[in-house]
PDB file of the backbone (N, CA, C, O) and the ligand in Angstrom, with CONECT records:
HET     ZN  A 101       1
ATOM      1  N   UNK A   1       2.593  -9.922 -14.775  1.00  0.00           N
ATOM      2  CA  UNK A   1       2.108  -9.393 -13.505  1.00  0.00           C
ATOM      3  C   UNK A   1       0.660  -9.824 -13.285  1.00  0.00           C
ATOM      4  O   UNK A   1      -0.107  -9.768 -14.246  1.00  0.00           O
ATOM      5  N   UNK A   2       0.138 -10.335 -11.858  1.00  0.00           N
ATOM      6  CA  UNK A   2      -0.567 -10.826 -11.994  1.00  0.00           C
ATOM      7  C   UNK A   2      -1.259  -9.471 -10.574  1.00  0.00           C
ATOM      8  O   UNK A   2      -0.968  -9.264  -9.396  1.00  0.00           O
ATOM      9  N   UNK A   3      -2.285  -8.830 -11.597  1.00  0.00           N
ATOM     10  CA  UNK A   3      -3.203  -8.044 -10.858  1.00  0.00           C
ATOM     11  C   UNK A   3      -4.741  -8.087 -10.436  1.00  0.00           C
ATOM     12  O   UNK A   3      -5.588  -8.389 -11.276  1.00  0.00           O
ATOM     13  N   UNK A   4      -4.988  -7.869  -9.501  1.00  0.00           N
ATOM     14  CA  UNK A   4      -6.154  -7.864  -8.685  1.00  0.00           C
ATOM     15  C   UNK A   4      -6.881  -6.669  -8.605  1.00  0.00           C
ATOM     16  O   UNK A   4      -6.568  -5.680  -7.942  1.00  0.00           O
ATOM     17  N   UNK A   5      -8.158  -6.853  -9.527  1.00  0.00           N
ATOM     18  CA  UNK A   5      -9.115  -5.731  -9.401  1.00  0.00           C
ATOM     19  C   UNK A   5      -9.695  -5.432  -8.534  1.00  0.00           C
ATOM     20  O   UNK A   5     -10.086  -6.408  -7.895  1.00  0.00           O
ATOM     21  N   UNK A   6     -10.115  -4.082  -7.963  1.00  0.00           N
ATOM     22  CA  UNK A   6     -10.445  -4.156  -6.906  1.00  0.00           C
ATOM     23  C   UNK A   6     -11.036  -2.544  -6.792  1.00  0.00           C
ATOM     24  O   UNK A   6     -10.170  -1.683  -6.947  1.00  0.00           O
ATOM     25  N   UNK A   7     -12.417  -2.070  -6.539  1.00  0.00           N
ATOM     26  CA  UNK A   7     -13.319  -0.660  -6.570  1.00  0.00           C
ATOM     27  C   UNK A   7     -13.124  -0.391  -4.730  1.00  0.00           C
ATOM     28  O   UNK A   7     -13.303  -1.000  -3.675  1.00  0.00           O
ATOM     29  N   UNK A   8     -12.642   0.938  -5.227  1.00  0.00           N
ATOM     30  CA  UNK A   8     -12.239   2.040  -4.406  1.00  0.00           C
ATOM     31  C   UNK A   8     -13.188   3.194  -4.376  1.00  0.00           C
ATOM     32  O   UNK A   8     -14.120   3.405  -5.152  1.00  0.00           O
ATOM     33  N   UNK A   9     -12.647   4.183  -2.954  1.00  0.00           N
ATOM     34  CA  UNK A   9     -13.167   5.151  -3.449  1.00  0.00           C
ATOM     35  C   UNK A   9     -12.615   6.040  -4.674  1.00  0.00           C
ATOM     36  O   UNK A   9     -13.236   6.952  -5.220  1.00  0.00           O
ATOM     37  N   UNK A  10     -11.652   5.705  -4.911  1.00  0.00           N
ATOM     38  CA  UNK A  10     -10.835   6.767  -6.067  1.00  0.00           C
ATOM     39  C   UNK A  10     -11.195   5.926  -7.563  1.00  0.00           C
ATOM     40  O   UNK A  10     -10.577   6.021  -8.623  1.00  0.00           O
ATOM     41  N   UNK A  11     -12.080   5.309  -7.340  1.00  0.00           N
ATOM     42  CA  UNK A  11     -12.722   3.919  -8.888  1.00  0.00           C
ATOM     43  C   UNK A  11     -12.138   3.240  -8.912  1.00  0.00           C
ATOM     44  O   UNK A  11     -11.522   3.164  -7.849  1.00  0.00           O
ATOM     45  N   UNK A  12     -11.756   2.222  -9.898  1.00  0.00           N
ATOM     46  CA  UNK A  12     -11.109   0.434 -10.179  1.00  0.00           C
ATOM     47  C   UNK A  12      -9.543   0.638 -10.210  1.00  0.00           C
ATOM     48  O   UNK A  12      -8.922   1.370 -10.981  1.00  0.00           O
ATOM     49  N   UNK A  13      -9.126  -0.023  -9.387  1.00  0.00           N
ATOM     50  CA  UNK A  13      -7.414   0.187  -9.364  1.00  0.00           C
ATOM     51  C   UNK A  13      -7.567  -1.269  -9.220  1.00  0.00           C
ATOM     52  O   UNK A  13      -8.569  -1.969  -9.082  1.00  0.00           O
ATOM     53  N   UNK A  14      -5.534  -1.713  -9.331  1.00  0.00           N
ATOM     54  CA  UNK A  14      -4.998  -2.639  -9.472  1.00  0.00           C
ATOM     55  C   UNK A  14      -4.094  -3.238  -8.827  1.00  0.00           C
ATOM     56  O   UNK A  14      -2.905  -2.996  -9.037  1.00  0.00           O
ATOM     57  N   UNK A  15      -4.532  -4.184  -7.871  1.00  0.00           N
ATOM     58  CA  UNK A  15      -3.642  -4.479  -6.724  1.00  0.00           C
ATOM     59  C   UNK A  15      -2.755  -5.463  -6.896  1.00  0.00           C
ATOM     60  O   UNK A  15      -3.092  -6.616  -7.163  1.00  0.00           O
ATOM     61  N   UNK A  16      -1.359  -5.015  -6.733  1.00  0.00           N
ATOM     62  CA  UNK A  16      -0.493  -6.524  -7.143  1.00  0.00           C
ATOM     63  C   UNK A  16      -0.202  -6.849  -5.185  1.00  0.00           C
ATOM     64  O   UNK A  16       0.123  -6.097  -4.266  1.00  0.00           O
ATOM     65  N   UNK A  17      -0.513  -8.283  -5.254  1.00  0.00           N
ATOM     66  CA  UNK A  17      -0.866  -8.852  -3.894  1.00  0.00           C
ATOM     67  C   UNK A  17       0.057  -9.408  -3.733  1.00  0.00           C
ATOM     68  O   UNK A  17       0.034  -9.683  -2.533  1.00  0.00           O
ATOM     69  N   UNK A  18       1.690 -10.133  -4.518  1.00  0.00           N
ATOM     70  CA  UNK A  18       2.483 -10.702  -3.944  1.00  0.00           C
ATOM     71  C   UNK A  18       3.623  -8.868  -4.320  1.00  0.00           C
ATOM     72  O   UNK A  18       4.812  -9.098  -4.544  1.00  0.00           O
ATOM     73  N   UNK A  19       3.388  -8.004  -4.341  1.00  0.00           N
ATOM     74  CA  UNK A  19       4.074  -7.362  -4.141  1.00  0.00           C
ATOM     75  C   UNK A  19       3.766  -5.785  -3.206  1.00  0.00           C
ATOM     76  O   UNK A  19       2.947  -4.993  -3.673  1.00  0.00           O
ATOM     77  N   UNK A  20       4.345  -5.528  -2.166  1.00  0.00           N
ATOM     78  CA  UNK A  20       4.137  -5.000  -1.608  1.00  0.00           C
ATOM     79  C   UNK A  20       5.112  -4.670  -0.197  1.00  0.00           C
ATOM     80  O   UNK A  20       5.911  -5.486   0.263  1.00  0.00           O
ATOM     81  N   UNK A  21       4.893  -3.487   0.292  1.00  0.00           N
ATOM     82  CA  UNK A  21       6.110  -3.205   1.633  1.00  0.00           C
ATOM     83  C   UNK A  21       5.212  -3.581   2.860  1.00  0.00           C
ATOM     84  O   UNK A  21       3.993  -3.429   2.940  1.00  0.00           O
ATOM     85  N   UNK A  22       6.016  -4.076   3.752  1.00  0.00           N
ATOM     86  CA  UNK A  22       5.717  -4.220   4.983  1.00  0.00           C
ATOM     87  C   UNK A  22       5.153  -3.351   5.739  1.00  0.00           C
ATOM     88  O   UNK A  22       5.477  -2.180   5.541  1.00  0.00           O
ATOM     89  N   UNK A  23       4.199  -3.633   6.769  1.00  0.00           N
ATOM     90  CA  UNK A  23       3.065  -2.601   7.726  1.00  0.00           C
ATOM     91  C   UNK A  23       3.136  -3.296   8.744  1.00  0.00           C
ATOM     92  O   UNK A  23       3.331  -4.498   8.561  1.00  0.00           O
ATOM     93  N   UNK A  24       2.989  -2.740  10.304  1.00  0.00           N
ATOM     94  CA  UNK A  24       2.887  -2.947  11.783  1.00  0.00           C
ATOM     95  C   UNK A  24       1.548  -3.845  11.129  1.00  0.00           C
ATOM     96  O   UNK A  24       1.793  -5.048  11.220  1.00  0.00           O
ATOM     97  N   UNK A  25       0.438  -3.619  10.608  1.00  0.00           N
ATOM     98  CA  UNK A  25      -0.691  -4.681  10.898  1.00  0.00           C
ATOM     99  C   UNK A  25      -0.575  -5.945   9.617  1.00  0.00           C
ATOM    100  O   UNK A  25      -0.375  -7.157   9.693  1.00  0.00           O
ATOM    101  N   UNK A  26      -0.798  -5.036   8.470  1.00  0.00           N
ATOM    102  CA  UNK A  26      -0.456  -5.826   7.259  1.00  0.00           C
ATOM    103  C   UNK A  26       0.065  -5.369   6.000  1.00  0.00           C
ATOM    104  O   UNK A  26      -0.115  -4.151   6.034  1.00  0.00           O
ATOM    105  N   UNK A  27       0.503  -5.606   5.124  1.00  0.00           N
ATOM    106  CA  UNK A  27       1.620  -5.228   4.150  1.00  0.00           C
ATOM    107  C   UNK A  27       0.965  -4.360   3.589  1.00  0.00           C
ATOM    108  O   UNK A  27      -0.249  -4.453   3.767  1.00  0.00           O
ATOM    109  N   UNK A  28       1.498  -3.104   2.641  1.00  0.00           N
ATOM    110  CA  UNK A  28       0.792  -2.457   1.883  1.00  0.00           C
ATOM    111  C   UNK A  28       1.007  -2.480   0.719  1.00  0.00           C
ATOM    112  O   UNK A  28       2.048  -1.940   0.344  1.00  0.00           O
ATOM    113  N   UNK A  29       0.214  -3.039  -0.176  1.00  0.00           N
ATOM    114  CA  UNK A  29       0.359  -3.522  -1.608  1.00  0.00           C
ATOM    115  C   UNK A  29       0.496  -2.317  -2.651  1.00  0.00           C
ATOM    116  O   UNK A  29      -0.361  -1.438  -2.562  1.00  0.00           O
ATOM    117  N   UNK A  30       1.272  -2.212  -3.418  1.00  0.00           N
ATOM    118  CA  UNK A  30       1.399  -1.435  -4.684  1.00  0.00           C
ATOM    119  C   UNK A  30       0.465  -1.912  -5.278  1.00  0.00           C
ATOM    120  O   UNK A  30       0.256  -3.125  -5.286  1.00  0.00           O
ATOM    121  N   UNK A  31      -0.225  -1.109  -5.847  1.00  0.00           N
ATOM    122  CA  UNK A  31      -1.412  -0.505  -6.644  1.00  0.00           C
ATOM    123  C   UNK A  31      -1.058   0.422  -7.887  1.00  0.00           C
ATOM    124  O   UNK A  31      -0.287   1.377  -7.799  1.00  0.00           O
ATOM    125  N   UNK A  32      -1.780  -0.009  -9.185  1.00  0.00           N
ATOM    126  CA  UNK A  32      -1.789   0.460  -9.915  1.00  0.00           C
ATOM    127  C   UNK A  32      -2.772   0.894 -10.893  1.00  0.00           C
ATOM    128  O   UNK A  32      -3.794   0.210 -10.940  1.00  0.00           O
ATOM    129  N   UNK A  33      -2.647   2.276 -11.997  1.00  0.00           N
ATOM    130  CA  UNK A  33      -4.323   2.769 -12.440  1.00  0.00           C
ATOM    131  C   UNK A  33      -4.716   1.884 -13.221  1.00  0.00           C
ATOM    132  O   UNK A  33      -5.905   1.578 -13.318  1.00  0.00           O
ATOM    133  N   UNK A  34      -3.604   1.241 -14.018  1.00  0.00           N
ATOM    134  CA  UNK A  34      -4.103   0.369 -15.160  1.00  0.00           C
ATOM    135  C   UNK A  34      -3.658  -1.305 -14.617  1.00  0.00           C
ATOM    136  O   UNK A  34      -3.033  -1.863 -13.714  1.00  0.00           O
ATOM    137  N   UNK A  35      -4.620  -1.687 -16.102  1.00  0.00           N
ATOM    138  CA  UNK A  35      -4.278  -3.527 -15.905  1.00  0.00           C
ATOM    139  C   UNK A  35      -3.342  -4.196 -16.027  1.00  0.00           C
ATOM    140  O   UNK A  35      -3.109  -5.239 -15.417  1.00  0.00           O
ATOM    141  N   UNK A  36      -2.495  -3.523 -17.075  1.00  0.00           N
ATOM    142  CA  UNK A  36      -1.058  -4.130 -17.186  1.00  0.00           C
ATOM    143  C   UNK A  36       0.258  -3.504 -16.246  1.00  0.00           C
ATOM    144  O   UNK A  36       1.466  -3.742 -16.237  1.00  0.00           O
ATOM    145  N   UNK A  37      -0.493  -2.728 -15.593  1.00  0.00           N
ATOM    146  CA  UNK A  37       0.443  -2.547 -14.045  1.00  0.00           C
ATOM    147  C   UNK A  37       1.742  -1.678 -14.084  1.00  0.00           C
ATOM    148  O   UNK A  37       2.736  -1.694 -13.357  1.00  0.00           O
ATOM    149  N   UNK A  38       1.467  -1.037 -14.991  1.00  0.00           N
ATOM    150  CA  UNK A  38       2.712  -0.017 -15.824  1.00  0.00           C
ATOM    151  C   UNK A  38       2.376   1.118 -15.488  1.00  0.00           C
ATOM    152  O   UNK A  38       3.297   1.843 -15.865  1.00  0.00           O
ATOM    153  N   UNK A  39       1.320   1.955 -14.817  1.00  0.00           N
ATOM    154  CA  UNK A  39       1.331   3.329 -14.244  1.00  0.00           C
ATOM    155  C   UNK A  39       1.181   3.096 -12.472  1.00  0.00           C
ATOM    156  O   UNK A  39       0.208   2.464 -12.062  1.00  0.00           O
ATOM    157  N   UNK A  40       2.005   3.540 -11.680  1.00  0.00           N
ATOM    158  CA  UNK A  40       1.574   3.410 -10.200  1.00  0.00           C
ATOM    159  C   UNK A  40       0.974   4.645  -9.815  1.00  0.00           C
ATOM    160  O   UNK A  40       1.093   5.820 -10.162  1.00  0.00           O
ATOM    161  N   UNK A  41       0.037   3.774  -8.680  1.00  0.00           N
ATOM    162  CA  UNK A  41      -0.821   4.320  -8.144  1.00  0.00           C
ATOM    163  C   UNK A  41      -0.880   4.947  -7.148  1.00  0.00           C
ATOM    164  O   UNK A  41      -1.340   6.070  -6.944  1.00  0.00           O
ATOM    165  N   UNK A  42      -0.248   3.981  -6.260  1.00  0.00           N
ATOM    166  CA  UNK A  42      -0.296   4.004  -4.692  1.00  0.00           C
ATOM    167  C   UNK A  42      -0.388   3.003  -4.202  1.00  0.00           C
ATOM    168  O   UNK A  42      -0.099   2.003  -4.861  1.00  0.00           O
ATOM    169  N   UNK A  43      -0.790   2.896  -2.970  1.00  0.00           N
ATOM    170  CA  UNK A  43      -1.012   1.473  -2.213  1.00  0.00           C
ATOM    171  C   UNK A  43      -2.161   1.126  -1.658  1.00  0.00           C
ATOM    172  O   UNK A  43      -3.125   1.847  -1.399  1.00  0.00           O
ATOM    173  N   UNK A  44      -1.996  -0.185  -1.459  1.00  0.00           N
ATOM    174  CA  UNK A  44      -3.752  -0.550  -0.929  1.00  0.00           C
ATOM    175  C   UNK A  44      -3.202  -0.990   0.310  1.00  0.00           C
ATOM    176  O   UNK A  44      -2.110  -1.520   0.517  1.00  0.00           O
ATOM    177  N   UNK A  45      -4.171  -0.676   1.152  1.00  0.00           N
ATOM    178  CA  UNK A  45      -3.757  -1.349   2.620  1.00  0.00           C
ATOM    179  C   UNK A  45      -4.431  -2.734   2.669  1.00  0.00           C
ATOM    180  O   UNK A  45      -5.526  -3.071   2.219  1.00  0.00           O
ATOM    181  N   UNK A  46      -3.334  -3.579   3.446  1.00  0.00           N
ATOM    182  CA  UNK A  46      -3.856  -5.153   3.109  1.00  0.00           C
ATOM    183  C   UNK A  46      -4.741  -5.236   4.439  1.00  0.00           C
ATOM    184  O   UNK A  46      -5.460  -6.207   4.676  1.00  0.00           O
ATOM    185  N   UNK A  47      -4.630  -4.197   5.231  1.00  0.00           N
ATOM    186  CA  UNK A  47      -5.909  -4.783   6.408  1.00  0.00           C
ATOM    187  C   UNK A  47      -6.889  -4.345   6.708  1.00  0.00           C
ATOM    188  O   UNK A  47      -7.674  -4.935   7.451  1.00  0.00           O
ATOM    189  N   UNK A  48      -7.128  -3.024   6.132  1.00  0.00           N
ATOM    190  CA  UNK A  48      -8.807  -2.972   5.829  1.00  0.00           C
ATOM    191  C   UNK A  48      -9.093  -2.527   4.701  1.00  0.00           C
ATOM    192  O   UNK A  48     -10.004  -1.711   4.561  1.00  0.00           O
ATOM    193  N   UNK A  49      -8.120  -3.137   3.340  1.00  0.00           N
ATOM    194  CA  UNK A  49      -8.719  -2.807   2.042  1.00  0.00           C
ATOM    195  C   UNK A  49      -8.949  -1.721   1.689  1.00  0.00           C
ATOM    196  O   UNK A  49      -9.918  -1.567   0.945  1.00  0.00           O
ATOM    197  N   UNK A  50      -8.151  -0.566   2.086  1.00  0.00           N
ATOM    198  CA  UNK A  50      -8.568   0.366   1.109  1.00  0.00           C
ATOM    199  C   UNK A  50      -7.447   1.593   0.585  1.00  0.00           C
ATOM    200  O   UNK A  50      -6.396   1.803   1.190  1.00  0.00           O
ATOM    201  N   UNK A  51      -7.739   2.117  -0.261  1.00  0.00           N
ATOM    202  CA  UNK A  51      -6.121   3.034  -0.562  1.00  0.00           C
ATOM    203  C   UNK A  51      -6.633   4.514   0.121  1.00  0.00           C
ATOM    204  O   UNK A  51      -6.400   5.538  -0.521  1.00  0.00           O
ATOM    205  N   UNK A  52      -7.157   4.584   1.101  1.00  0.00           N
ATOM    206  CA  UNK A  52      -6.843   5.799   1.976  1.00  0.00           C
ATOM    207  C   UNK A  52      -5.759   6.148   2.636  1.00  0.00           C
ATOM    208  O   UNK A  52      -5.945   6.203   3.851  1.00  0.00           O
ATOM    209  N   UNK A  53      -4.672   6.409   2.274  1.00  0.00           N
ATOM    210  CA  UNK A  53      -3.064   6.388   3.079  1.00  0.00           C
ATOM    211  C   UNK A  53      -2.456   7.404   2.172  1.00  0.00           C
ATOM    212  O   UNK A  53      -2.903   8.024   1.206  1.00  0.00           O
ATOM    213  N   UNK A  54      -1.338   7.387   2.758  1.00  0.00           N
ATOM    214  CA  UNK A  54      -0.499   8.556   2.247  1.00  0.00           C
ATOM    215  C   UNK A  54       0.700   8.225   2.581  1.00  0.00           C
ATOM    216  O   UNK A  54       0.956   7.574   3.594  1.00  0.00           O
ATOM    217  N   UNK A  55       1.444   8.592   1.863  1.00  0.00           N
ATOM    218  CA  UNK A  55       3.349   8.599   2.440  1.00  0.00           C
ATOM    219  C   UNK A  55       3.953  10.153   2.572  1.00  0.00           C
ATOM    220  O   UNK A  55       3.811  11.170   1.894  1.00  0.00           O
ATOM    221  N   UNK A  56       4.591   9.873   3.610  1.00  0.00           N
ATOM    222  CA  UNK A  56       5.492  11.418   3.925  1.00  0.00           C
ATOM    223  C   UNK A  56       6.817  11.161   3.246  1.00  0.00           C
ATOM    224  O   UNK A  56       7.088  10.247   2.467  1.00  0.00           O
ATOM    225  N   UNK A  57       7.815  12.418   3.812  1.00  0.00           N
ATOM    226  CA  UNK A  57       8.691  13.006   2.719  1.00  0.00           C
ATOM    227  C   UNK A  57       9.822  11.568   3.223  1.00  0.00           C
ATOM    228  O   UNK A  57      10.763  11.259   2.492  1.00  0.00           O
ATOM    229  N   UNK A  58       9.558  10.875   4.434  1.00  0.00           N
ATOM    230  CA  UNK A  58      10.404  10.333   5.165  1.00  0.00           C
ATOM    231  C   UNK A  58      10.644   8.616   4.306  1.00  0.00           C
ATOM    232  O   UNK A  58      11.629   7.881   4.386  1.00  0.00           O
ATOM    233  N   UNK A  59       9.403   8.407   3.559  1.00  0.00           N
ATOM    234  CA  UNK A  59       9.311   7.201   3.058  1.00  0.00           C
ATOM    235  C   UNK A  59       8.168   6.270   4.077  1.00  0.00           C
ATOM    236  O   UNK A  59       8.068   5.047   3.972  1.00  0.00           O
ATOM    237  N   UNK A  60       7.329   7.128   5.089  1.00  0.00           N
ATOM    238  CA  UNK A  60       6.362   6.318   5.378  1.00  0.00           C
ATOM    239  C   UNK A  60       5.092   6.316   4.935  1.00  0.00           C
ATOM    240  O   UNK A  60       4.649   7.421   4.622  1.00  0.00           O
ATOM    241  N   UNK A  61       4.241   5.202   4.798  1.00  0.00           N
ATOM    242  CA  UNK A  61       3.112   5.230   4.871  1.00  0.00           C
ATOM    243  C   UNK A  61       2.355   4.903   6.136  1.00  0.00           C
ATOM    244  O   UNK A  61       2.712   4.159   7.049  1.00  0.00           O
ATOM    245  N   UNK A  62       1.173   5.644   6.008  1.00  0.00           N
ATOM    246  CA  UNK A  62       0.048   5.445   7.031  1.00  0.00           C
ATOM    247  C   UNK A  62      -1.405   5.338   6.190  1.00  0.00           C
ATOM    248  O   UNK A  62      -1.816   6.088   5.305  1.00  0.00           O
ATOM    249  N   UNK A  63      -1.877   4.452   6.623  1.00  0.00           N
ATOM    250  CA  UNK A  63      -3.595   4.277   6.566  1.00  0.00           C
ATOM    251  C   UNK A  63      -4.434   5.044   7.294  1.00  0.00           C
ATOM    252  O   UNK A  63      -4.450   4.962   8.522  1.00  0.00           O
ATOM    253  N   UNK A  64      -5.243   5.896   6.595  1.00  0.00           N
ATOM    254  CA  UNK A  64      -5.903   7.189   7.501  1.00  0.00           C
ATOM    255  C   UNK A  64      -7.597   6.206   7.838  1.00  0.00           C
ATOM    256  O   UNK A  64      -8.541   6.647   8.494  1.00  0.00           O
ATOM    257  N   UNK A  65      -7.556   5.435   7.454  1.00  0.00           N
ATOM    258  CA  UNK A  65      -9.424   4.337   7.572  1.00  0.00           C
ATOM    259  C   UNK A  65      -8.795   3.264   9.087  1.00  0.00           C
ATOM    260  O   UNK A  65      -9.507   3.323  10.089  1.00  0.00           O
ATOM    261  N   UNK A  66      -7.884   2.622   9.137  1.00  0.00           N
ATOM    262  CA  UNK A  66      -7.384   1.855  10.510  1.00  0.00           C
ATOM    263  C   UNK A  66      -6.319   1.856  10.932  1.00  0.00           C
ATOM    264  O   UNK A  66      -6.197   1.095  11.893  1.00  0.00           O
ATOM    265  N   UNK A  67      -4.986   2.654  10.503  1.00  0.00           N
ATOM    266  CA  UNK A  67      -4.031   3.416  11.728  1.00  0.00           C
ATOM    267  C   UNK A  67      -2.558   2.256  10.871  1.00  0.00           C
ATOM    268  O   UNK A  67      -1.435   2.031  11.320  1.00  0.00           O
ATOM    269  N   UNK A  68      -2.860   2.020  10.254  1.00  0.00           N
ATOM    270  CA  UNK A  68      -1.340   1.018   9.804  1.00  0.00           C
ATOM    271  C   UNK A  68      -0.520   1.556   9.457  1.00  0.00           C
ATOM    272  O   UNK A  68      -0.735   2.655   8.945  1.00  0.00           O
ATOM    273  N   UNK A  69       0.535   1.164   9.538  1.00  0.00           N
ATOM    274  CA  UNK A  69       1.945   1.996   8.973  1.00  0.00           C
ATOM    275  C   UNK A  69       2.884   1.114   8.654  1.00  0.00           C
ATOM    276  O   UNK A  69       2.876  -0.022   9.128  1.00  0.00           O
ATOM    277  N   UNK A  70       3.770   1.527   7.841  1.00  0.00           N
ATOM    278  CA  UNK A  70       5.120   1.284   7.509  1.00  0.00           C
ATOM    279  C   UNK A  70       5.973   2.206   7.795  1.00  0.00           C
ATOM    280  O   UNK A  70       5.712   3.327   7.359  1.00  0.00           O
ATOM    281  N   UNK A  71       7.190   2.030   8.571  1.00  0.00           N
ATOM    282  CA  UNK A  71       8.251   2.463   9.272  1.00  0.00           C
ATOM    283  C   UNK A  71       9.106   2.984   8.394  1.00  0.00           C
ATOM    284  O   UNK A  71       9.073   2.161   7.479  1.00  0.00           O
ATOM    285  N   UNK A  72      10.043   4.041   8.006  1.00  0.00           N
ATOM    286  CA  UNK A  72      11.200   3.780   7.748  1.00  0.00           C
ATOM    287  C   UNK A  72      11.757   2.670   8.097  1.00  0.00           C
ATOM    288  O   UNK A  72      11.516   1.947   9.064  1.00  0.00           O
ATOM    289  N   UNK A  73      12.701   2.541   7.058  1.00  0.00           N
ATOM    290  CA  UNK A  73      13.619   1.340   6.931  1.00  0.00           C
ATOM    291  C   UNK A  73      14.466   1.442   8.484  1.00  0.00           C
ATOM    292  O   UNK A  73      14.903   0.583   9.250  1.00  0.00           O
ATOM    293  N   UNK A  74      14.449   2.634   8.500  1.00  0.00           N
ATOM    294  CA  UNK A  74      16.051   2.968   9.743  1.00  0.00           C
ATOM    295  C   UNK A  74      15.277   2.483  10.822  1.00  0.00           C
ATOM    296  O   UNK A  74      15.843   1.748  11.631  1.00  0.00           O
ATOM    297  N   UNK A  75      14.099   2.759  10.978  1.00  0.00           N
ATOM    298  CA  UNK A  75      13.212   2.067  12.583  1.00  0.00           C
ATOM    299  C   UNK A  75      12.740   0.766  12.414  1.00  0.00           C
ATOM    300  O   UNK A  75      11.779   0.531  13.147  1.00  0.00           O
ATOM    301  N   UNK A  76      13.061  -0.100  11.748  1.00  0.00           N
ATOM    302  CA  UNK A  76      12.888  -1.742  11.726  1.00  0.00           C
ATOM    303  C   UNK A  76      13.705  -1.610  12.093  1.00  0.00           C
ATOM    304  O   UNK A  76      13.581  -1.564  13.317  1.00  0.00           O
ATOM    305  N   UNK A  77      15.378  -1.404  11.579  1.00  0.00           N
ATOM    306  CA  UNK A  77      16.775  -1.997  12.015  1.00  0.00           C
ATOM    307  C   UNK A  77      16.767  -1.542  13.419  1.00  0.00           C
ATOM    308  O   UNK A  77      17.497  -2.351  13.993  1.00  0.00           O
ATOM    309  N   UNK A  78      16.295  -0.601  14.370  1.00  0.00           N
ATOM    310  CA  UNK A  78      16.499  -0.269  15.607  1.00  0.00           C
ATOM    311  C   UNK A  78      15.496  -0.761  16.354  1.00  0.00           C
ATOM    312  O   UNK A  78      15.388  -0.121  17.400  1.00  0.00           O
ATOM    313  N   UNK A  79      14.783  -1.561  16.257  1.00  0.00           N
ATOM    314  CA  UNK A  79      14.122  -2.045  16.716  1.00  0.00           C
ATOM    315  C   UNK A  79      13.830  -3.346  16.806  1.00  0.00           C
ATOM    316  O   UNK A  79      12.804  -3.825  17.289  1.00  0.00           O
ATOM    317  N   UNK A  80      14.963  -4.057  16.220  1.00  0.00           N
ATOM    318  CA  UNK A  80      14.840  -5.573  15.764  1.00  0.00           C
ATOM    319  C   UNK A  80      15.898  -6.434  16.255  1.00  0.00           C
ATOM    320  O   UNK A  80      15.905  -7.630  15.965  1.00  0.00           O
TER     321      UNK A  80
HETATM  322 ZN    ZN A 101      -5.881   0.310   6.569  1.00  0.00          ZN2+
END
């Protein structure tokens, strides 16, 4: 696994950059606490860099720093 360091407000997390779910602006990368990428973290938002977001019970995320999201799966397919 090839991870990307990267200081947050929550301290040094670990961004894996070819892996990650899709966002209306830009993808949101899985993030992890450690280097060898074996505890998850959360996600980093790929468009303004930072892991301020959250996911609901539904399976979405949102970026609370510039408004990005990822959809449920069920609202890509209805919308595509
Ligand atoms: Zn963002």
């Amino acid at each position: 696994m090839n991870l990307e360091i990267v200081e947050t407000a929550a301290g040094d997390l670990y961004v894996d950059r070819a892996d990650g779910e899709r966002g209306a602006k830009a993808p949101f990368f899985h993030t992890y606490a450690d280097e060898a990428g074996e505890v998850r973290w959360g996600y980093f938002c790929g468009n303004c860099e930072t892991v301020n977001n959250a996911m609901d019970s539904m399976g979405r995320i949102e970026c609370n720093e510039c408004g990005n999201i990822r959809k449920p799966d069920e609202w890509d397919a209805a919308h595509e």
